[in-house]
ROMARFI-574282 format. One record per residue (C-alpha): x, y, z; residue in one letter. Coordinates in steps of 0.001 Angstrom, whole numbers, plus 500000, padded with zeros to 6 digits. Layout:
N
[rec [X Y Z] A];
...
***
This chain:
62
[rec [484689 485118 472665] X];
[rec [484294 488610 473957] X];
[rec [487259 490810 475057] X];
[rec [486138 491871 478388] X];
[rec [488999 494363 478959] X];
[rec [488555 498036 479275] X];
[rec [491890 499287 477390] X];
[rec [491016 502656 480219] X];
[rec [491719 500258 483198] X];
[rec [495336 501040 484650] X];
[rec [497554 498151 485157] X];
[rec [498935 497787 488777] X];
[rec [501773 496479 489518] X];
[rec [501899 493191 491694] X];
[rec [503929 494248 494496] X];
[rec [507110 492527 495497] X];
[rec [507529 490088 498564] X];
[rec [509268 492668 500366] X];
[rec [506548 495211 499993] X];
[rec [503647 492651 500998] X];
[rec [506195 492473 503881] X];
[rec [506359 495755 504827] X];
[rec [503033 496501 504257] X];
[rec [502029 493403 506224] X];
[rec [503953 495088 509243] X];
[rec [503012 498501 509030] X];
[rec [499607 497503 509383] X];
[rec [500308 495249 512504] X];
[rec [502520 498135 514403] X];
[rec [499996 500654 513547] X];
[rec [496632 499784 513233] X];
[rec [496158 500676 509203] X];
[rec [494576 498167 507256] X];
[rec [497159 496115 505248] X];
[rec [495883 497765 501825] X];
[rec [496145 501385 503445] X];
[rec [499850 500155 504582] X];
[rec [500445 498805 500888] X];
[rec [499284 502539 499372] X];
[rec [501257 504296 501542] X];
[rec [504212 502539 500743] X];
[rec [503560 502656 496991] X];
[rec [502976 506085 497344] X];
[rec [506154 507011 499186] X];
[rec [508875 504128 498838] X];
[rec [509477 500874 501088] X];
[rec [512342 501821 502784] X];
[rec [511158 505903 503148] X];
[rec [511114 506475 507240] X];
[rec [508165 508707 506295] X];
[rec [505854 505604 505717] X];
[rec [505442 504659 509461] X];
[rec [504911 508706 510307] X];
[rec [502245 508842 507928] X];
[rec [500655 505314 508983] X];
[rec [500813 506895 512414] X];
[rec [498993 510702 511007] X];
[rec [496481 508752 509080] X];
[rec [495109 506332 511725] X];
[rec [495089 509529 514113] X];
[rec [493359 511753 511959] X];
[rec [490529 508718 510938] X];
***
């Protein structure tokens, strides 16, 4: 059996139920795709107020 794992690949962490949440709503109330929504909140915490102001920036700029 062959070892198919690249040892460079970084693990990811699963994200918790509340994050899935979040991201899951930030995508509904503005218009970012649910894995844009999930990055942004990975990037700058779940319960940062700054998440839904850069949702809102991103999907303007795009």
């Amino acid at each position: 059996m062959t070892n198919d794992h690249n040892p460079d690949d970084k693990k990811r962490k699963l994200p918790s139920d509340g994050v899935e949440r979040k991201a899951l709503r930030l995508a509904e109330t503005t218009d970012v795709s649910v894995g844009q929504a999930r990055e942004m909140i990975l990037e700058h915490g779940k319960d940062n107020p700054r998440v839904e102001q850069e949702a809102k920036n991103f999907k303007a700029e795009g």
